[in-house]
Structure formats: C-alpha cells, structure tokens
ROSE-4610 file (N, C-alpha, C; in Angstrom, 1 decimal, always signed):
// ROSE-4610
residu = [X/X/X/X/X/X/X/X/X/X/X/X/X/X/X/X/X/X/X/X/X/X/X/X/X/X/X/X/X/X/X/X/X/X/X/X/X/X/X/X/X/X/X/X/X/X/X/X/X/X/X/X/X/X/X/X/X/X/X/X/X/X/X/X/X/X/X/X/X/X/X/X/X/X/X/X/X/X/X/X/X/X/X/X/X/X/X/X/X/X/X/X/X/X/X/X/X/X/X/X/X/X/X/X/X/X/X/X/X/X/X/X/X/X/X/X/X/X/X/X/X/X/X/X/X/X/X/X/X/X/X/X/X/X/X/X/X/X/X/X/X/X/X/X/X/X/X/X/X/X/X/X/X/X/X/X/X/X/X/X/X/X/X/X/X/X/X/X/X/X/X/X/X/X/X/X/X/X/X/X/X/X/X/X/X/X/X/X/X/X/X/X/X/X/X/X/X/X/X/X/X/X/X/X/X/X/X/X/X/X/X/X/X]
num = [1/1/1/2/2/2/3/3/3/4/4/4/5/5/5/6/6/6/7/7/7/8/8/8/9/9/9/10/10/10/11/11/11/12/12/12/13/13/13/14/14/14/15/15/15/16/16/16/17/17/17/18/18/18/19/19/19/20/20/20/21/21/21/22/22/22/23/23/23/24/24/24/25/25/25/26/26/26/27/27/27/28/28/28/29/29/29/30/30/30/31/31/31/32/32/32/33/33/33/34/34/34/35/35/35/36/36/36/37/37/37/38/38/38/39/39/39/40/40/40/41/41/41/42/42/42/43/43/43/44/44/44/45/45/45/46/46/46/47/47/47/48/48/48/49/49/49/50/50/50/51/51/51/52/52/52/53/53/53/54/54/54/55/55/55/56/56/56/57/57/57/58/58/58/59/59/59/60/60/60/61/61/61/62/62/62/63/63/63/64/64/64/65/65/65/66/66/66/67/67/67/68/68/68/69/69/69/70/70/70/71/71/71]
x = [+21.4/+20.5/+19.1/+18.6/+17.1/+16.2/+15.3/+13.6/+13.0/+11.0/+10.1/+9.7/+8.3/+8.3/+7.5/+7.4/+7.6/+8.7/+9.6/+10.0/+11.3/+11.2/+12.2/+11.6/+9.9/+9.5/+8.8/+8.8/+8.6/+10.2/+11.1/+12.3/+12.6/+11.9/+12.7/+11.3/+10.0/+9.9/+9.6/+10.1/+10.8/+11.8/+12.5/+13.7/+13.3/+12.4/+11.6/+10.9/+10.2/+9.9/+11.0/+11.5/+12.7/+13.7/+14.4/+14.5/+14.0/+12.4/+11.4/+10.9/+11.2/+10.6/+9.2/+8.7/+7.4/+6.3/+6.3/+6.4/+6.7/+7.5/+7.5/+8.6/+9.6/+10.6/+11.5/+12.7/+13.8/+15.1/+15.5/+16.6/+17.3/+18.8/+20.2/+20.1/+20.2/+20.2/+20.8/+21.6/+21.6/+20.7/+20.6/+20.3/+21.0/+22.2/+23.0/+22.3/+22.0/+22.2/+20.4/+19.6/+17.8/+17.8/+18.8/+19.2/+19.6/+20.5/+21.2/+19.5/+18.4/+17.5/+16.3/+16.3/+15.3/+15.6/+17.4/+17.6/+17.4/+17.4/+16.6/+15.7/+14.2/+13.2/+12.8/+11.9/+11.0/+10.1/+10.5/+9.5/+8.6/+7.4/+6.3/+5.5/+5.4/+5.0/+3.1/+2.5/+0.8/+0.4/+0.6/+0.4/+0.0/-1.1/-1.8/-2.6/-2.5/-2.6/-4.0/-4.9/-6.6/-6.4/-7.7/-8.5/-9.6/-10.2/-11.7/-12.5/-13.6/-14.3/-13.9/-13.2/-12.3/-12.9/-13.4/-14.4/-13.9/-14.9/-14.5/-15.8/-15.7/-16.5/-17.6/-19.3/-20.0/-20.2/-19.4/-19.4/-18.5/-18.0/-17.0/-17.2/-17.0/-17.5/-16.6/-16.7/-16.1/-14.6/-13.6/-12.0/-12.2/-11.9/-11.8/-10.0/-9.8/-8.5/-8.3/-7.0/-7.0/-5.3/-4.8/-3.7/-3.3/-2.6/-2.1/-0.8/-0.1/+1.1/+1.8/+2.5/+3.2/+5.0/+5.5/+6.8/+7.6]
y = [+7.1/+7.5/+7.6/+9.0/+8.9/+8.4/+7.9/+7.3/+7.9/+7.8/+8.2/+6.3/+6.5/+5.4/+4.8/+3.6/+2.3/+2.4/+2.8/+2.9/+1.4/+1.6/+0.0/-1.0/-1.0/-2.4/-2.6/-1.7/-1.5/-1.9/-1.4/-2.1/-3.5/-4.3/-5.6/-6.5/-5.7/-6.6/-6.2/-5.1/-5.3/-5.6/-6.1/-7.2/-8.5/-8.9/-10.5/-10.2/-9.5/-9.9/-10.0/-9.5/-8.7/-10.5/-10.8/-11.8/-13.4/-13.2/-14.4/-14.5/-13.4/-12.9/-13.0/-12.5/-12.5/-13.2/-14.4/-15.6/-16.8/-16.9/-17.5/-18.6/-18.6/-19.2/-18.6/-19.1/-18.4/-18.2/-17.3/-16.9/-16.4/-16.5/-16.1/-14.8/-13.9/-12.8/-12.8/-11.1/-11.2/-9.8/-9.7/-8.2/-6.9/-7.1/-5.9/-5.8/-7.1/-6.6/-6.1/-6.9/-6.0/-4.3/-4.0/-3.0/-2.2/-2.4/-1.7/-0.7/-2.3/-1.8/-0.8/-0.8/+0.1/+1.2/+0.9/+2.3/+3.6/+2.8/+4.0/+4.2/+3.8/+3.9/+5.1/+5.9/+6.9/+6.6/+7.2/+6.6/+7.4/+7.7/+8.3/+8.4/+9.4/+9.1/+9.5/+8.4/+8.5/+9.0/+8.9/+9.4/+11.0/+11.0/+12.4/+12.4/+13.5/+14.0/+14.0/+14.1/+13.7/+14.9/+15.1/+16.2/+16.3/+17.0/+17.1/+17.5/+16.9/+17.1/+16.5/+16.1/+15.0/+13.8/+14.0/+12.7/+11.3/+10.3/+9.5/+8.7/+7.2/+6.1/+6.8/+6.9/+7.3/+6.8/+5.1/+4.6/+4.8/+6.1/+6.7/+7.7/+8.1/+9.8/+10.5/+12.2/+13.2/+12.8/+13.4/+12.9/+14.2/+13.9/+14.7/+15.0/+16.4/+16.5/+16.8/+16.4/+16.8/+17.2/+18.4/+18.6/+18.1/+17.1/+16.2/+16.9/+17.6/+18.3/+19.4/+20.0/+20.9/+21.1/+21.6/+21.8/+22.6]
z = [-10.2/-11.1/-10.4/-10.3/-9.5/-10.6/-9.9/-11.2/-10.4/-11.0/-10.4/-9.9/-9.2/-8.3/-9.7/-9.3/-10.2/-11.4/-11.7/-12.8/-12.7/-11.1/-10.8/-11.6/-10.9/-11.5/-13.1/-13.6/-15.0/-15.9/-15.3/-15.8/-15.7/-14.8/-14.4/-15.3/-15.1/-16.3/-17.3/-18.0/-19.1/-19.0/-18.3/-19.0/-18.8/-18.5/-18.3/-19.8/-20.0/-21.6/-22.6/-22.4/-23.3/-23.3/-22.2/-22.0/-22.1/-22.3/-22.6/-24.0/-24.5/-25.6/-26.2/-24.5/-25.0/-24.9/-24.8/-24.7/-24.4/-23.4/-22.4/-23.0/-23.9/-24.7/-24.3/-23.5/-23.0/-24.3/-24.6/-25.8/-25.1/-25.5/-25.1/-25.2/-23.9/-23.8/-22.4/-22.2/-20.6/-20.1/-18.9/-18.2/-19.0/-19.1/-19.5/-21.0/-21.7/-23.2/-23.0/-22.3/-22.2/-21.5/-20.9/-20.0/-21.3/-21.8/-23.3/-24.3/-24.4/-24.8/-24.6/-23.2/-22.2/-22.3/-22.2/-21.8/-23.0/-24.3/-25.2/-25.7/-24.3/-24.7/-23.6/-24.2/-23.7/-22.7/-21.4/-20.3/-20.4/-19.9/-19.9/-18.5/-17.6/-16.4/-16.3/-16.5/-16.4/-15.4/-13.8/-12.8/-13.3/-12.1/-12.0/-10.5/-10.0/-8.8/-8.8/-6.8/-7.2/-5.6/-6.2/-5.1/-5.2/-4.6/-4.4/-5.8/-6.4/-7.4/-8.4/-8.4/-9.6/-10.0/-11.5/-11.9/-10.8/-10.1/-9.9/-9.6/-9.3/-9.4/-8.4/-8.8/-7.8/-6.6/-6.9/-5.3/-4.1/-4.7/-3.6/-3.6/-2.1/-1.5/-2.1/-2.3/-2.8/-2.0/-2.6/-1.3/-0.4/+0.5/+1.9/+2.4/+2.2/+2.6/+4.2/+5.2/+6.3/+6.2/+6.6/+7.3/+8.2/+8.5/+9.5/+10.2/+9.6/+9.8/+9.1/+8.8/+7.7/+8.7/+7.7/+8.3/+6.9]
C-alpha cells in the first residue's frame, strides 16, 4: 500500500491515542482493532509546495532556486 510521507507516523499515533484513549489510561484494545478505525478515516494531505515570492516570515530571504542536476 503506497502513502504520502508522514502518513506512517500519523497512523502509529493514531493508534497510541486510539489505544490510550486519549488520556493516558490504557483500555483493551489491539493495533488491528485501532487500524480497523483509521482505516475509515479521510486523510487529508496539507502540504503545499514554496517558491520564490511566497508569503513568508520577513526574517527570511526571498527562497533562491539552483539546478543542481536534471535527468
């Protein structure tokens, strides 16, 4: 099954809450049965791509692109 990147670690803890419930109280649950739950939730990927001129903190220079290679 491919993911995008973090989606490993977004799963494991959500199965640490899921499994703690939240609060730090351990309840009889396993991997499989928090795994059962994840898997019908809607991931949503936030990530977004940055280039030059792109609002950002004034204490950082405009980004500077270099071609290092192509292929």
């Amino acid at each position: 099954m491919a993911r995008r990147n973090g989606t490993d670690a977004a799963l494991v803890m959500a199965a640490g809450v899921l499994l703690l419930g939240g609060c730090g109280q351990p309840r009889v649950a396993s991997l499989q049965d928090a795994f059962a739950v994840i898997k019908t939730k809607e991931f949503v990927d936030l990530t977004h791509s940055f280039g030059p001129g792109i609002p950002h903190w004034s204490g950082f220079p405009d980004e500077q692109r270099e071609t290092l290679y192509s292929y």
